[in-house]
Each structure stands twice: as structure tokens, then as C-alpha cells.
N, C-alpha and C positions, 0 to 999 in steps of 0.2 A: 157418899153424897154426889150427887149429879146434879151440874149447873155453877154458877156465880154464886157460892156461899156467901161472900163476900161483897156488901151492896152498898150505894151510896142512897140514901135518902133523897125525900124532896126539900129537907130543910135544912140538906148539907151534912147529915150526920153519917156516922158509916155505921153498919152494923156486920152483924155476922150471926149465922143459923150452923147450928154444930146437932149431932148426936149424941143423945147419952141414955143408954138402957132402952127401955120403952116408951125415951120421950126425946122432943126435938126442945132445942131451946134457943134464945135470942139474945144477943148481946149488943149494945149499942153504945156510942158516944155521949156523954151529956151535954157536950158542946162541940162543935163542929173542930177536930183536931185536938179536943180536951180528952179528961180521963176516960176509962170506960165504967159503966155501969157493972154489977155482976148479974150473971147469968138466971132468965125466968122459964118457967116454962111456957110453952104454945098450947093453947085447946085443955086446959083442967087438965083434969086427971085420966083424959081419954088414953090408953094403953096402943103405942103402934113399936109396927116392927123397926128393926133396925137399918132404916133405907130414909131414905130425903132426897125431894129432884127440886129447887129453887129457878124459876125465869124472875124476868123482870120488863116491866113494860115503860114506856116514852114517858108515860106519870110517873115514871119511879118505883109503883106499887109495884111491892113483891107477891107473888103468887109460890106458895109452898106443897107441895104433892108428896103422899106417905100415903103404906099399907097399912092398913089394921086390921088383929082378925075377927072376925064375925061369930062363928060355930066352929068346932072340934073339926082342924083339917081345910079349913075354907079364910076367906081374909076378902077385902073390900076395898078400893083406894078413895082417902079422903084427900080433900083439899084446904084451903085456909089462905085469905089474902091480908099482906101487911100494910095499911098505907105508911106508915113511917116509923121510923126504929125506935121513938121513944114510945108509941102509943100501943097497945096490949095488940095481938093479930087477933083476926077474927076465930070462932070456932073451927075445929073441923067441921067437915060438911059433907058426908058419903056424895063420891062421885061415879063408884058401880066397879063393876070389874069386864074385863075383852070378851069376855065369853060368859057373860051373866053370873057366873059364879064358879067358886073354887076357889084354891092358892094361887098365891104369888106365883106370877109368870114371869117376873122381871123388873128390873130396875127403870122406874119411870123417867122421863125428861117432862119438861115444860116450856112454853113459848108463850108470850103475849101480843098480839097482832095488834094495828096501830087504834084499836076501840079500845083496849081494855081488852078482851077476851083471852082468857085464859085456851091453850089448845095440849093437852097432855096426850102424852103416846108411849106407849107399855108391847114392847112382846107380848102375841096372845099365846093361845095353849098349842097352837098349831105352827109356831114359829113365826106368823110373820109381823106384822106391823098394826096394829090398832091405834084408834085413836078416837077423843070425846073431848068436846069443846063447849065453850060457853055462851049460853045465847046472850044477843047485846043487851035487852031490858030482864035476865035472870035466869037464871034455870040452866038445863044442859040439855043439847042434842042428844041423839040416840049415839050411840060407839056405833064407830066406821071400823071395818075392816079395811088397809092399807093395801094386804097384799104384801108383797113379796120374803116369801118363805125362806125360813135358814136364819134366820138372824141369830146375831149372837152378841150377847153383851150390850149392856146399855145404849140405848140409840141416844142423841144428841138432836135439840130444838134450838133452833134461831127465829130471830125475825128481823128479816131483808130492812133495809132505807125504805123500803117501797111500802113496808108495815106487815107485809107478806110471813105468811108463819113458813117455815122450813125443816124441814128433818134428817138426818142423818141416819145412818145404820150399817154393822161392816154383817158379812156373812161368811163363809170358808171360803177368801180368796177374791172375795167380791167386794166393792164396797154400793152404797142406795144413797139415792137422793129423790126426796118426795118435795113438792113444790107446789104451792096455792100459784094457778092460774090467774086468781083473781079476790080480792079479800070475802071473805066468807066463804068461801069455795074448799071444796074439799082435799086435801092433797095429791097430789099425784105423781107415781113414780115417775119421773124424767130422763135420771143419769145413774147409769152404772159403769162401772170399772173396775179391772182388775186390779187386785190390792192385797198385801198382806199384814192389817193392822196389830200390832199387838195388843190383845184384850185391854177394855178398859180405858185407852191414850185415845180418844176422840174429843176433841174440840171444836166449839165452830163460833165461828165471827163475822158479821155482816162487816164488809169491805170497802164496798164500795156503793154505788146507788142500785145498781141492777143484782150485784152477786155478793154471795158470800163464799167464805174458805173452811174448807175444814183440813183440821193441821190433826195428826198421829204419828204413832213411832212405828216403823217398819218393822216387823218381825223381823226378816232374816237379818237384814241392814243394821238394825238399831239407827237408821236415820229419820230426825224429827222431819215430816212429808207435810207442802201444803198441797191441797186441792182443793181446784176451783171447777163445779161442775161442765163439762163440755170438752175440758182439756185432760192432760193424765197430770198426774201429781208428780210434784216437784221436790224433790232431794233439797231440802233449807241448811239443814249444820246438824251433826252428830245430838243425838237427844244425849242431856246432861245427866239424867237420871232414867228409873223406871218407872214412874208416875205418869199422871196427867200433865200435859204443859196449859199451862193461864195464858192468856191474851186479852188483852184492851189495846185502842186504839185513842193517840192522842196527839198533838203536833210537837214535835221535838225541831227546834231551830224552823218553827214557820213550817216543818213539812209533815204530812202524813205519810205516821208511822205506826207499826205495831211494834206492842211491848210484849214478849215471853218471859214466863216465869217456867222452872221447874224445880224439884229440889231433886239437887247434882248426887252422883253418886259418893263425894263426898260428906255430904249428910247437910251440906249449906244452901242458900237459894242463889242457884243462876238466873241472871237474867241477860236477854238479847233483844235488840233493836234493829230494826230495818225498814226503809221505807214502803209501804203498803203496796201488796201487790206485787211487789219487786224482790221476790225468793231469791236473785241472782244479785242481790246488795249490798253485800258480803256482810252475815248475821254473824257473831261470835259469842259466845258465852262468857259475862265475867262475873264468880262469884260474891257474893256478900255476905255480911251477917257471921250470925256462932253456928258453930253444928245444931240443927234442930233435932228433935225427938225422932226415934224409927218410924214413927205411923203418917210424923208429918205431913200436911197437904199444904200444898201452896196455892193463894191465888192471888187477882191485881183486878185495880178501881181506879179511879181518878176521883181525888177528894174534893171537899168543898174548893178549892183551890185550884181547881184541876189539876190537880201535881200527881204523878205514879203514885198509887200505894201500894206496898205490899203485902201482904199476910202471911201467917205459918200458924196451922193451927197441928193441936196434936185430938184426935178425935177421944184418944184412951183416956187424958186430963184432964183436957179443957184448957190448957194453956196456951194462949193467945201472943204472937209478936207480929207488931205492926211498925215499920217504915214506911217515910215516902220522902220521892224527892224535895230535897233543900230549895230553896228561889232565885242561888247560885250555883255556879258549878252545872256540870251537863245534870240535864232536865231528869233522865231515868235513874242517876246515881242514887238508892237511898239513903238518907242520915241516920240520925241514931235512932237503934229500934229499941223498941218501951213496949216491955212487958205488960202487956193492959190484961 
């Protein structure tokens, strides 16, 4: 899965989008911090592969991206927007493929710019960067060639304060940054830098009004890196684990802060706090929670309450553990987690 599995509704409810077999499925709240529903599927009985990229836009609505294949050898990326986690998502909806047809070239991202428009970006077959968006009153653009060759591994979509869509991507030793000039406007490469990401550990988080960050783990280092395009990336604290790190942003004591998830080489979920923007704040890791399952992912939301939440999903199960901070006690501590 690539993106925020892990969403907050418009009506305060949290859900969560998992894989299972050749289908994706949803899970939600029936009351805002209540039990959880069990799990349905997305889109009938349409057959996709085993890949999910989730964005989420200023409405709330989640927008979901998955392969599906088409003919013997070949596959097609559909779509599917949620407005809120108790209500059914929409169908899929073929949205084409980077080079008009063939297999799976990669792991999609998605991003919602401040209209609603969905803007998804897939590796094409020639390495570099594609991308297909959606028009304001329906339908899709033609797919944009990105440009820049060599990518490897899942690229990562944000979208800036400014509503601006953003993209990420690492390459051998490189990392990309593509960038709307202007809303509707097409991406464009901006920033590059040398980097050594380890496959997979890209995150990105709009920061501030003008930038965003993207946090990963160094390959030789093993240190979780933020980078903020124009500058070179910053050494933050030892990555806890070998996953992805979560990130949301939320005030802890009045101030802007990001929160980190990862699950620790222990098998538990660390988390770390620091004030936004400020790598040099001194972040630390303190574990929480039971040992979670080997395949665990972790991510973080802010609930109907704006309080931390937590997640630990195990993809293999479907076993779901959800914490969030208490209304005493520092703000990021989680309470007790309930196996929903």
C-alpha cells in the first residue's frame, strides 16, 4: 500500500483501506471513536492485483488507485473515490495505463489538489515518471509524460497548503521533485539531489504553507532523513525499524509539530515528536503497545478529536490495532489499544 491507509472521514469517523487477495477492502468506525465495522469489499467483484495507492483531499474524500488486469499479459489502472467511510465507494473506473497499454510498471501514488482532482503518477515502461489527472467537471486528461528516467520504487504524492499537487521519486543515488507551478498545471521537475534512499521508506508531508518534506531511511546510514526541496536533507534520529515512517502534523503544547510512526525493530510501534521543520529538536523514539505481527504497517491520523491516532495493521490477517492519545497526559502518548 502506498499513501495514508489510514483516513479520517468528514463525519469524524476513521477508516482504513487494507488488501486482501484480488480485492481491496474498507473498514470504518460506526461512531466516531466507537467500535469498528467488519470489513466489505470496494468495486463488486472486479478482480485487481495486489497494490493499493490511497490520497486524500481538503474534503476528506478519499480517492483509491489499483491495477487490474485486462488481457493475458497486460493490466490497466482503475480508480474509485470514497466520500466517507460508512458510505459504499464508488465503482472502479479504468483510468488507462503510461504507455497506453501493457503490464504493471509500478507501484502508483495519488494526490488531491485543493478542487477535488484526483492526480495519480505510476512509473512508465521507460523508467521515468507519468502522470494522469482529473478534469474539474469529470473525465481525465490525456497521461503526461514526467520525465525523469531511472526511477525506482514507488514515487510518493502530496499536496502543498497552497493545494498544489507534488511528487516525489528516488532513483540510483538521486532523489526528484516534480512541482505544479500553478493549480492545474502540469508537474515539473524542480529539485534534485543526491541521496541514497532505501527502497520503499519515502514519505512526504506538506509542512508548511510554501513546502513540503520528504522523510526516508538512508541506505548506508540507516538514518531516518528529512528533505525539504532546495536544501540537502537532514539526518533527524536512527530509523527505528525497516518500514516506512507515518507522519501527521498536529499542535502538541500550542506548537507545530510532527508526529512519526514506525514499527521498531523490536516488533512494537515507535513514535517521535518534534517541532515542524525543526530536524535539529531533538526527535527520539519511544516505543509503545505489544509486539505487532512480521508484515505489520503502521500509520497516524488525527481523530474526530484531533488527538494522535495510531494504527498497526497486518496485511496477511486483517488484524487491525488502533490507539490514540488520552485528553491527559502528553498529547502523543497513546492509551489503550483495541483490537478493532
Amino acid at each position: 500500500m502506498n499513501g495514508d491507509w489510514l483516513v479520517r472521514g468528514r463525519d469524524g469517523r476513521l477508516g482504513v483501506y487494507l488488501i486482501s487477495g484480488e480485492a481491496v477492502l474498507c473498514r470504518a468506525e460506526r461512531l466516531p471513536g466507537g467500535a469498528w465495522r467488519p470489513a466489505r469489499r470496494i468495486g463488486g467483484e472486479q478482480r485487481l492485483h495486489p497494490v493499493l495507492a490511497v490520497g486524500q483531499g481538503v474534503d476528506a474524500y478519499a480517492h483509491l488507485v489499483s491495477w487490474r488486469p485486462t488481457v493475458p499479459g497486460e493490466s490497466g489502472l482503475v480508480h474509485s473515490t470514497h466520500y466517507r467511510p460508512l458510505l459504499a465507494p464508488l465503482d472502479w473506473v479504468p483510468i488507462g495505463h503510461p504507455n497506453k497499454k501493457g503490464d504493471r510498471t509500478g507501484v502508483p501514488a495519488v494526490a488531491v489538489d485543493a478542487e477535488g482532482r484526483a492526480h495519480v503518477f505510476v512509473r512508465n515502461a521507460g523508467t521515468g515518471l507519468s502522470m494522469v489527472a482529473q478534469k474539474e467537471r469529470g473525465g481525465w486528461d490525456p497521461w503526461r509524460d514526467l520525465e525523469g528516467p531511472g526511477v525506482q520504487g514507488p514515487p510518493v504524492a502530496v499536496t502543498g497548503e497552497s493545494g498544489r499537487v507534488e511528487a516525489y521519486a528516488a532513483t540510483d543515488g538521486t532523489l526528484l521533485h516534480w512541482r505544479q507551478a500553478e493549480p492545474a498545471a502540469q508537474p515539473e521537475l524542480e529539485h534534485t539531489v543526491g541521496a541514497a534512499p532505501r527502497p520503499g521508506t519515502l514519505r512526504a508531508l506538506a509542512t508548511s504553507a510554501d513546502r513540503t518534506t520528504l522523510f526516508f531511511t538512508d541506505d548506508p546510514s540507516g538514518e531516518l532523513c528529512a528533505w525539504r526541496p532546495g536544501g540537502a536533507p537532514v539526518p533527524l534520529l536512527p530509523a527505528a525499524g525497516p518500514g516506512r515512517v507515518a507522519a501527521v502534523r498536529c499542535l502538541l503544547d500550542g506548537r507545530d509539530s510532527t508526529v512519526l510512526a514506525q514499527r521498531a525493530a523490536s516488533g512494537r510501534v515507535a513514535l517521535a515528536a518534534y517541532p515542524t521543520e525543526d530536524e535539529g529538536g531533538g526527535a527520539s523514539w519511544t516505543e509503545h503497545g505489544p509486539e505487532l505481527w512480521p508484515d505489520a504497517e503502521v500509520a497516524l491520523t488525527l481523530d474526530h478529536a484531533d488527538r494522535v491516532a495510531v494504527a498497526a495493521l497486518s496485511p496477511a490477517t486483517g488484524r487491525l490495532l488502533v490507539a490514540r492519545a488520552g485528553d491527559d497526559g502528553p498529547r502523543v502518548t497513546p492509551g489503550p489499544w483495541q483490537d478493532a
